[in-house]
N, C-alpha and C positions, 0 to 999 in steps of 0.2 A: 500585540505586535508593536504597539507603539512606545509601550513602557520596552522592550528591549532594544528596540531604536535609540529612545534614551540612554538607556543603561552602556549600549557601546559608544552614543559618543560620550558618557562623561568618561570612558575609559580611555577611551582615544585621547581625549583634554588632557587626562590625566596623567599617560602617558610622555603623550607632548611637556608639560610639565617635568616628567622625571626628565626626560634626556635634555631638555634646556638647564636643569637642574646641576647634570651630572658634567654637562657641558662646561657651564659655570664653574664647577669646584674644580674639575679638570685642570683649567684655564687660571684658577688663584694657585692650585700646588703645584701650576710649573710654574708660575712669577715669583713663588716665594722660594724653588727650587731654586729657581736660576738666581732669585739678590743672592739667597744664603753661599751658593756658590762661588758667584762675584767676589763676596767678603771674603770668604776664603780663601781666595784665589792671590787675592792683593795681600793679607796677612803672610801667604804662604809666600809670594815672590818679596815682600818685607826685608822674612827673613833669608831669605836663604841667597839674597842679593848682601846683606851684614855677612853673612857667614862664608860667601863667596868671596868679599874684600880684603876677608880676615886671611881667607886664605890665600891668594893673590901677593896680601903683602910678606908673607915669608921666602923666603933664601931661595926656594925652588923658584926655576922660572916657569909661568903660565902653560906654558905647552905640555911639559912633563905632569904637572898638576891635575891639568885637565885629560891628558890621558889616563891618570892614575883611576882618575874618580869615573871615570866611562868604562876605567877595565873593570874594577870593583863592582860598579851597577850592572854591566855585563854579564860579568861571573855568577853575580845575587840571582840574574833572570837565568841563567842556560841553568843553575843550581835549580831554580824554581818552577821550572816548564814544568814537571811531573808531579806538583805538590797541588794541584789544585782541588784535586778532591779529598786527599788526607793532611794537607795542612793550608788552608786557603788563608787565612792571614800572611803567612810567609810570602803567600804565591802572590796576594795582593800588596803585602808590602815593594816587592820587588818592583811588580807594577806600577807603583805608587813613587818611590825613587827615583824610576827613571826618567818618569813624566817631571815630576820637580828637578830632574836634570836638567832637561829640556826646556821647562819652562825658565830656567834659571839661564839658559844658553840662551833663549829669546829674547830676555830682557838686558842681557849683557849685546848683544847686538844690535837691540833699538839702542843702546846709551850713543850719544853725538861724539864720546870720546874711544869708542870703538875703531882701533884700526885696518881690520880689515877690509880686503877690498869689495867695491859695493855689490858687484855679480855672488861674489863666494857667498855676502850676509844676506841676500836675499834668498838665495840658494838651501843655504843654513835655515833661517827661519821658516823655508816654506816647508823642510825637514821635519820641523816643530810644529809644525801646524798638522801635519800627518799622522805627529807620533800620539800629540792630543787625539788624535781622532780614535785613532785605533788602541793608544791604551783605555777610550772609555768604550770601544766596542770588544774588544779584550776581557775588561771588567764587567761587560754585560753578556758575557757568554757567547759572543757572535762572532770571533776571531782567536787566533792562537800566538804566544810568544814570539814564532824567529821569525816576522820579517824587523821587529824592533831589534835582536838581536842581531841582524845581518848590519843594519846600519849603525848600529854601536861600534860592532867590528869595524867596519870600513871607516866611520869615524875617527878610531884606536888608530888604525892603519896611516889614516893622513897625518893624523898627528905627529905618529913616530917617524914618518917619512920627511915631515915638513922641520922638524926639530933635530 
């Protein structure tokens, strides 16, 4: 009796052992998830803050621009809502687009040289903070394309309204 006395607590130890273990590694692949993220994140708003400028500075004025590129990402997702399971890169591209839309419309609205007024950019960003949310619960299987598509549209819609 006493030897399996033993034998369950070294399992019990050893147990304890694995899930402080699993705890552990749990705990480094989401810090090294989240730098690698991070980096990405910043590379990713880099660019597409350059590529944003680039296109800002041509003939077309802003509004028109930025309607274009919301109708485009728009059309990419309502096109992609039904590819998920026979073309999931497209479907995640779309995804993926919109969210760098957004994240691109975030950063041009923190910039100090941002005209708009202060209600409408907080308004906006917390827009972006939703769309983050849910294009990464979107991409993890736990939600569906059109409320991202509902506010694209109405997006489209102010713009053309406001231009």
């Amino acid at each position: 009796a006493s030897a399996f006395g033993s034998d369950q607590s070294r399992i019990e130890s050893q147990s304890e052992f694995v899930t402080q273990l699993s705890d552990a590694l749990k705990s480094g692949i989401g810090t090294l998830v989240d730098a690698d993220l991070e980096s990405a994140s910043a590379r990713l708003q880099a660019l597409a803050q350059k590529a944003y400028g680039e296109v800002r500075n041509r003939t077309a004025d802003s509004r028109s621009i930025e309607r274009a590129l919301f109708q485009q990402i728009t059309d990419a997702m309502i096109e992609a809502q039904d590819l998920k399971q026979s073309d999931p890169a497209k479907w995640a591209n779309a995804i993926n687009r919109n969210l760098d839309l957004w994240t691109l419309l975030a950063s041009d609205l923190m910039h100090p040289d941002n005209g708009l007024d202060a209600g409408l950019r907080k308004s906006l960003l917390e827009l972006s903070v939703f769309v983050r949310r849910s294009s990464t619960k979107i991409l993890a299987g736990a939600d569906e394309l059109p409320d991202l598509i509902d506010i694209n549209e109405s997006i489209i819609k102010g713009l053309a309204s406001a231009g």
